[in-house]
SEPA-921772 format. One record per residue (C-alpha): residue number from 1; residue in three letters; x, y, z. Coordinates in Angstrom, 2 decimals, decimal comma. Example, Ala and Ser with C-alpha at 12.3 -4.5 7.8 and 13.67 -1.06 7.14 Angstrom:
<zadrens>
<zadren nr="1" rest="ala" c1="12,30" c2="-4,50" c3="7,80"/>
<zadren nr="2" rest="ser" c1="13,67" c2="-1,06" c3="7,14"/>
</zadrens>
This chain:
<zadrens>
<zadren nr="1" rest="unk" c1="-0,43" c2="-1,87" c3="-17,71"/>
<zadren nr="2" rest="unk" c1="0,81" c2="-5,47" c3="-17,67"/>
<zadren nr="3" rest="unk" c1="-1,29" c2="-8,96" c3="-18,13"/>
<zadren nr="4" rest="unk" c1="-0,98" c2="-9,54" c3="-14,76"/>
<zadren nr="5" rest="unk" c1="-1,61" c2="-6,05" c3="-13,21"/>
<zadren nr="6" rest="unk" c1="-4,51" c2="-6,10" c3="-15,35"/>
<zadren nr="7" rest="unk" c1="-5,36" c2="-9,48" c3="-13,76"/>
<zadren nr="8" rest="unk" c1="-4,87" c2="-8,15" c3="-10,41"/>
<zadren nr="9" rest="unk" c1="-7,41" c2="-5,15" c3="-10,83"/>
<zadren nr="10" rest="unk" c1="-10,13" c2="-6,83" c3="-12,51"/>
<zadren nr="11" rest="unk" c1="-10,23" c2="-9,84" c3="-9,91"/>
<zadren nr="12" rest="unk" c1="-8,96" c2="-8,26" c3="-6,64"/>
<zadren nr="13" rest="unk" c1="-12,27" c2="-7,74" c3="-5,38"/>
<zadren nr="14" rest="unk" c1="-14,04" c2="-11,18" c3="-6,20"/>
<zadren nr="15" rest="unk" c1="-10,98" c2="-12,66" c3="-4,84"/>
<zadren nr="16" rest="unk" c1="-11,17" c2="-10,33" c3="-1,38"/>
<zadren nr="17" rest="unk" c1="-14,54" c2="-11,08" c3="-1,31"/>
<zadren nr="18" rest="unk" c1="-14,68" c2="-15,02" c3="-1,31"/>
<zadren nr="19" rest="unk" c1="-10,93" c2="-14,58" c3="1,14"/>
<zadren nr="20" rest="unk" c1="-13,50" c2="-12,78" c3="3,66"/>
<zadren nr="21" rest="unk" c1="-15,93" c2="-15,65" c3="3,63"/>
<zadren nr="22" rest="unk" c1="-13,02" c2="-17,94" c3="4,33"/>
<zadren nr="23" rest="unk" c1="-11,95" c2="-15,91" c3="7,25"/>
<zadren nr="24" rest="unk" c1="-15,15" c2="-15,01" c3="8,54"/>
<zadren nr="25" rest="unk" c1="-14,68" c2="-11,62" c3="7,41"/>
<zadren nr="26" rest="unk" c1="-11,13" c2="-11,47" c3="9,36"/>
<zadren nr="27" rest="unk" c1="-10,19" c2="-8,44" c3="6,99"/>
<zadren nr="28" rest="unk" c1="-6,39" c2="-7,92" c3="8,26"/>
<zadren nr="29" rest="unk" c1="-6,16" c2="-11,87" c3="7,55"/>
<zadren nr="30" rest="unk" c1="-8,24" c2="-11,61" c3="4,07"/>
<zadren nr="31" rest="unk" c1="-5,66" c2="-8,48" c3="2,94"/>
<zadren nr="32" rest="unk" c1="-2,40" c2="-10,78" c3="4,05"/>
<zadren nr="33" rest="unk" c1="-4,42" c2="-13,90" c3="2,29"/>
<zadren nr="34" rest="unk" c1="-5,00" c2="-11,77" c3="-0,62"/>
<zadren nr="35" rest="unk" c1="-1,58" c2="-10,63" c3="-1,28"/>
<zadren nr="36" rest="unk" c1="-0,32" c2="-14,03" c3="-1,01"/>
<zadren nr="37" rest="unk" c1="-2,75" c2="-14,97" c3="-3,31"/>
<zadren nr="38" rest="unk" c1="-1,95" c2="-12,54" c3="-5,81"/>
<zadren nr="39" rest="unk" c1="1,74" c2="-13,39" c3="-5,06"/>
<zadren nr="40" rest="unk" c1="1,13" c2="-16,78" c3="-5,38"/>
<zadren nr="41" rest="unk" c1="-0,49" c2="-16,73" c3="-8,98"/>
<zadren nr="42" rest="unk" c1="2,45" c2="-14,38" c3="-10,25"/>
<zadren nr="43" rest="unk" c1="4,81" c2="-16,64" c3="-9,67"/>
<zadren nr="44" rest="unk" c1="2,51" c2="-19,79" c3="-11,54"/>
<zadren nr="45" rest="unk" c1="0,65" c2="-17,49" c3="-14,02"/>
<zadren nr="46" rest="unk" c1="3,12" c2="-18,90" c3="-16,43"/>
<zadren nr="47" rest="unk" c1="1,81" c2="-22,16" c3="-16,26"/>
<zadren nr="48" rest="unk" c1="-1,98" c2="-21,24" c3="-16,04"/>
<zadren nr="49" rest="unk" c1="-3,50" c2="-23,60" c3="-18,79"/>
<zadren nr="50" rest="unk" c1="-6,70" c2="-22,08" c3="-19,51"/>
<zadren nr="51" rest="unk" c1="-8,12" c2="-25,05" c3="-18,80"/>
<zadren nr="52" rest="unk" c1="-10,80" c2="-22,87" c3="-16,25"/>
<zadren nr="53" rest="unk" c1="-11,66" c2="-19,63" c3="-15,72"/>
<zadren nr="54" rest="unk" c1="-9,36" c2="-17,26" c3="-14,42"/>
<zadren nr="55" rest="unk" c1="-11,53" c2="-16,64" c3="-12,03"/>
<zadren nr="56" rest="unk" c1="-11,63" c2="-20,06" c3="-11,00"/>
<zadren nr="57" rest="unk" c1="-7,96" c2="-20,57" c3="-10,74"/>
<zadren nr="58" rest="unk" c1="-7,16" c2="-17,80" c3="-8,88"/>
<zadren nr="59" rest="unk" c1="-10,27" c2="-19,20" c3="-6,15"/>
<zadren nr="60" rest="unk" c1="-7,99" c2="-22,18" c3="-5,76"/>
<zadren nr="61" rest="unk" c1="-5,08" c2="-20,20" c3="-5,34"/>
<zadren nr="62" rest="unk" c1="-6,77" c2="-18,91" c3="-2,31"/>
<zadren nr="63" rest="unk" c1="-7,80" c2="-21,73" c3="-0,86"/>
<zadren nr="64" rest="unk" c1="-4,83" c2="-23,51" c3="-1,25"/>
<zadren nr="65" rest="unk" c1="-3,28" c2="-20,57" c3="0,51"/>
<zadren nr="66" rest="unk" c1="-5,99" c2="-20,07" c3="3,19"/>
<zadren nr="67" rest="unk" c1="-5,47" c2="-24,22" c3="3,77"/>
<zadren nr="68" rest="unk" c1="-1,85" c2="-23,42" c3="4,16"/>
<zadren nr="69" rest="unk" c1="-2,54" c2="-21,01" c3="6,65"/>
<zadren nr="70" rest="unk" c1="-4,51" c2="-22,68" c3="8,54"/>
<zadren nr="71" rest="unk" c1="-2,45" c2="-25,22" c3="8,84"/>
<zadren nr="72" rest="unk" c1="0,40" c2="-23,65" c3="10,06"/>
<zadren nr="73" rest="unk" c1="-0,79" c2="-20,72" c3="12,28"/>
<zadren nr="74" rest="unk" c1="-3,99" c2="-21,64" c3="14,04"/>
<zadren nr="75" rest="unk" c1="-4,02" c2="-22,95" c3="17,37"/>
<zadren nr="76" rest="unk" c1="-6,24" c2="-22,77" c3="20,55"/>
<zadren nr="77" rest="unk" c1="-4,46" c2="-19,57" c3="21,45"/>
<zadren nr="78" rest="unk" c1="-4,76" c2="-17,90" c3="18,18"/>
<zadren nr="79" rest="unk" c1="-8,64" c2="-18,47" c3="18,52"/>
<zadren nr="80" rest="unk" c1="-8,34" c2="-17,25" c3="21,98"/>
<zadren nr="81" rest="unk" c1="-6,62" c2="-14,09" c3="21,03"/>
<zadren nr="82" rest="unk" c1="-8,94" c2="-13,36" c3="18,31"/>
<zadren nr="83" rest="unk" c1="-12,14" c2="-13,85" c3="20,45"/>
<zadren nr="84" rest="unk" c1="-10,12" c2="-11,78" c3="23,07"/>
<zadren nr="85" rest="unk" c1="-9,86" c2="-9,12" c3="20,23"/>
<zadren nr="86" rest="unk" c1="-13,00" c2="-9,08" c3="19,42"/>
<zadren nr="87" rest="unk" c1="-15,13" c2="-5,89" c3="20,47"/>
<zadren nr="88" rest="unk" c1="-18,20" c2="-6,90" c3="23,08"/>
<zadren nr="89" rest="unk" c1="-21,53" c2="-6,03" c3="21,57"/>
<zadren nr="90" rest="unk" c1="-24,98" c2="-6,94" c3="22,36"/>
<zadren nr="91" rest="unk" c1="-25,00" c2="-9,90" c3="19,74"/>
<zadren nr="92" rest="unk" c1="-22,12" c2="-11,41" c3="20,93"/>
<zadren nr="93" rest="unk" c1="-23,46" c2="-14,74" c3="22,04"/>
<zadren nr="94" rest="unk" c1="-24,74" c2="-14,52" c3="18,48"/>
<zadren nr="95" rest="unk" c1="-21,42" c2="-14,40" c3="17,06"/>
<zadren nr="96" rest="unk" c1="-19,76" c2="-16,94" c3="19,21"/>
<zadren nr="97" rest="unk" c1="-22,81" c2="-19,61" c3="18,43"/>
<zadren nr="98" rest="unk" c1="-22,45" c2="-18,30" c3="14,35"/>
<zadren nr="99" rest="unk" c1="-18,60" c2="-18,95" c3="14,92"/>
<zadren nr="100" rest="unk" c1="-19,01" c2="-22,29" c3="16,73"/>
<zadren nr="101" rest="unk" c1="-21,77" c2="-23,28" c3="14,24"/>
<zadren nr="102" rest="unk" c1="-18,75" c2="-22,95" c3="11,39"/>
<zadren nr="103" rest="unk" c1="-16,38" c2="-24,58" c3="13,50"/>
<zadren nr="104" rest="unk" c1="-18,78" c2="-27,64" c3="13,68"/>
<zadren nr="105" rest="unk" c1="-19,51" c2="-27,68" c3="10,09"/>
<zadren nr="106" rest="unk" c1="-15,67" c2="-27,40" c3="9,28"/>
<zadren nr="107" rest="unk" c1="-14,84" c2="-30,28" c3="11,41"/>
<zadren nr="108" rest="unk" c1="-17,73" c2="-32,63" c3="9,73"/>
<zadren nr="109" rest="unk" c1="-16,01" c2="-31,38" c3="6,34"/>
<zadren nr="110" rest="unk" c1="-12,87" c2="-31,97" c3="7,47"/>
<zadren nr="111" rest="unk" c1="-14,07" c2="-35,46" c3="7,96"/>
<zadren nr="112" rest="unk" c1="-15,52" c2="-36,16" c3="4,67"/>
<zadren nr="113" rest="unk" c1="-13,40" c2="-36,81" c3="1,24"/>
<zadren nr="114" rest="unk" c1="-11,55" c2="-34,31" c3="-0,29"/>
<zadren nr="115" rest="unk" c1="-13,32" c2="-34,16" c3="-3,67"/>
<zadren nr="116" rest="unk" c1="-16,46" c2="-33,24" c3="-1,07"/>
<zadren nr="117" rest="unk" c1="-15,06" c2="-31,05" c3="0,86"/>
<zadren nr="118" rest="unk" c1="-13,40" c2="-29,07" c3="-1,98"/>
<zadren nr="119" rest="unk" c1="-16,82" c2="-28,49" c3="-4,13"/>
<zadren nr="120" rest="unk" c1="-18,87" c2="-27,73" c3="-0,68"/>
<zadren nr="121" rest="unk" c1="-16,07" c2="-24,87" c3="-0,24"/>
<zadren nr="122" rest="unk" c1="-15,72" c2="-24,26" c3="-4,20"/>
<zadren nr="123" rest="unk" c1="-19,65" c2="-23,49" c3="-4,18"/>
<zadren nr="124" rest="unk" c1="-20,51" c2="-21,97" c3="-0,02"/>
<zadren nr="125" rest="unk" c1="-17,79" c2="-19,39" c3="0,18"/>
<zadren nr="126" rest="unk" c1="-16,61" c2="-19,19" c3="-3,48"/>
<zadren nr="127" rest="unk" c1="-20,40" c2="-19,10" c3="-5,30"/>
<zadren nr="128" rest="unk" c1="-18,88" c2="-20,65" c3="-8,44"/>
<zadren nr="129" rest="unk" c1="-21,30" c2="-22,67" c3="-10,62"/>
<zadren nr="130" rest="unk" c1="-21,55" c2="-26,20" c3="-10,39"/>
<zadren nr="131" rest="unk" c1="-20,07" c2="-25,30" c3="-14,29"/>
<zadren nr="132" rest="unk" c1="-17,27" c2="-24,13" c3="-12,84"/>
<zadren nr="133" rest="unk" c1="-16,77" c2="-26,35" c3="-10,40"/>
<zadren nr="134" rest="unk" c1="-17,11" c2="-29,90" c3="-12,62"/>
<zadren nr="135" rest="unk" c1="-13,97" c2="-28,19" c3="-14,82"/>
<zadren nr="136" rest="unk" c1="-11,61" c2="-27,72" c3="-11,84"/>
<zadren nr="137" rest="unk" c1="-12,57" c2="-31,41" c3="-10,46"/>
<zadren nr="138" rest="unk" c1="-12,61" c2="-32,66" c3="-13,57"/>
<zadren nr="139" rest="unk" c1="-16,11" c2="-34,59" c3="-13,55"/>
<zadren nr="140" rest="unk" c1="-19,33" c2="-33,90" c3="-14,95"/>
<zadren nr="141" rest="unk" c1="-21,51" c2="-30,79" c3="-14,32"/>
<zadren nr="142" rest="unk" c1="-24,21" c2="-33,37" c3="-12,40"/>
<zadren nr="143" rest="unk" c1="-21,81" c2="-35,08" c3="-10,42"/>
<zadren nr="144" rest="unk" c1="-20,71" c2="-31,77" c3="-9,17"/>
<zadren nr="145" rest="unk" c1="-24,24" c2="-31,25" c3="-7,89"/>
<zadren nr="146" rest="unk" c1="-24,69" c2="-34,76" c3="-6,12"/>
<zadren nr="147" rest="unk" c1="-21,64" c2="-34,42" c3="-4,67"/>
<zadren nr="148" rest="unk" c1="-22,38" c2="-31,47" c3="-3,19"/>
<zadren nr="149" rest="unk" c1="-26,36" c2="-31,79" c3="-2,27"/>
<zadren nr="150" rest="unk" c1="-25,17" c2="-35,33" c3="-0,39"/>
<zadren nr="151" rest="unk" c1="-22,31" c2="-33,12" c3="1,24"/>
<zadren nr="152" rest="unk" c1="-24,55" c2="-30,82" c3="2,21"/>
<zadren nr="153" rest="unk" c1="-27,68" c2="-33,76" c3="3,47"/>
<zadren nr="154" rest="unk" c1="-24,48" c2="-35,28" c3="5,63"/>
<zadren nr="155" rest="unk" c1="-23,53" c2="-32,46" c3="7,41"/>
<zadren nr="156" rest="unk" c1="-26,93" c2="-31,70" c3="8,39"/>
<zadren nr="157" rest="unk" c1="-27,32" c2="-35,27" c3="9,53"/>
<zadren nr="158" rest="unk" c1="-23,84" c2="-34,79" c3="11,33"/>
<zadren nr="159" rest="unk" c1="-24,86" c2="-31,30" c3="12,56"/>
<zadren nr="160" rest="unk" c1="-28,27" c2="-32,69" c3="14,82"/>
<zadren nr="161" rest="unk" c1="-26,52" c2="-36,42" c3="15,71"/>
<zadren nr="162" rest="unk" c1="-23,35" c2="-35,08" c3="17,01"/>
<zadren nr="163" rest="unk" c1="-24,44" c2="-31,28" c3="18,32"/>
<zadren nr="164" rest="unk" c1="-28,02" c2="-31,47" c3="18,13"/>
<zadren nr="165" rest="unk" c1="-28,23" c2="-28,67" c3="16,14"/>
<zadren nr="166" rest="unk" c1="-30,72" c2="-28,18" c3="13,18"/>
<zadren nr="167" rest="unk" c1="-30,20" c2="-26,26" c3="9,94"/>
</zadrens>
């Protein structure tokens, strides 16, 4: 087995995993995400550093490539399609509110710096340490950690000012 095959198999799932968090557990969209992923870091594993974890580098990989699909194929009917799609249960108004709830909290991050926004993602979907995190921003462990609790303090301030909605 190759490097990178043996790269693929021991991180496939950890990658799938945080992929499905992005997507809110879209799992056609996390598989495409995750072979573009995968594709992604074959064609840069060459010029992986070391400088972080594997791990880590291949969590940015995603995101990068979950930003870049976002950016190019959602619109208002994509989100109508999906919700469309989606099969009617008894918790749907649940599901809608969960999904609007994200929505909210991705446009207050959207709003906020991009150092922010990346370590709020880096550590809610993700769950890398603050360790982890510092090395791929390139500040300090504690920084890291403020960054992300007054992240966190703002969108909940956001979150009951703009929708009146309390976490």
């Amino acid at each position: 087995m190759d490097p990178f095959e043996e790269l693929y198999t021991e991180y496939r799932q950890d990658i799938y995993r945080f992929i499905c968090k992005l997507t809110d557990y879209d799992l056609d969209l996390s598989e495409e995400l995750l072979s573009e992923t995968f594709y992604q870091a074959f064609l840069s594993f060459g010029r992986f550093r070391g400088e972080c974890e594997i791990k880590t580098w291949l969590c940015q990989i995603a995101k990068n490539t979950y930003s870049t699909y976002i950016r190019k194929e959602i619109s208002k009917e994509h989100l109508c399609d999906r919700l469309q799609k989606m099969q009617y249960t008894e918790d749907i108004s649940k599901h809608i509110e969960n999904r609007e709830l994200l929505r909210c909290i991705e446009n207050i991050l959207n709003g906020c710096d991009k150092k922010a926004r990346d370590i709020v993602q880096y550590r809610m979907y993700a769950g890398l340490k603050f360790k982890e995190i510092a090395k791929l921003e390139n500040i300090k462990e504690t920084t890291a950690k403020v960054i992300f609790y007054r992240t966190k303090l703002y969108i909940q301030t956001q979150l009951k000012e703009r929708f009146d909605y309390e976490i």
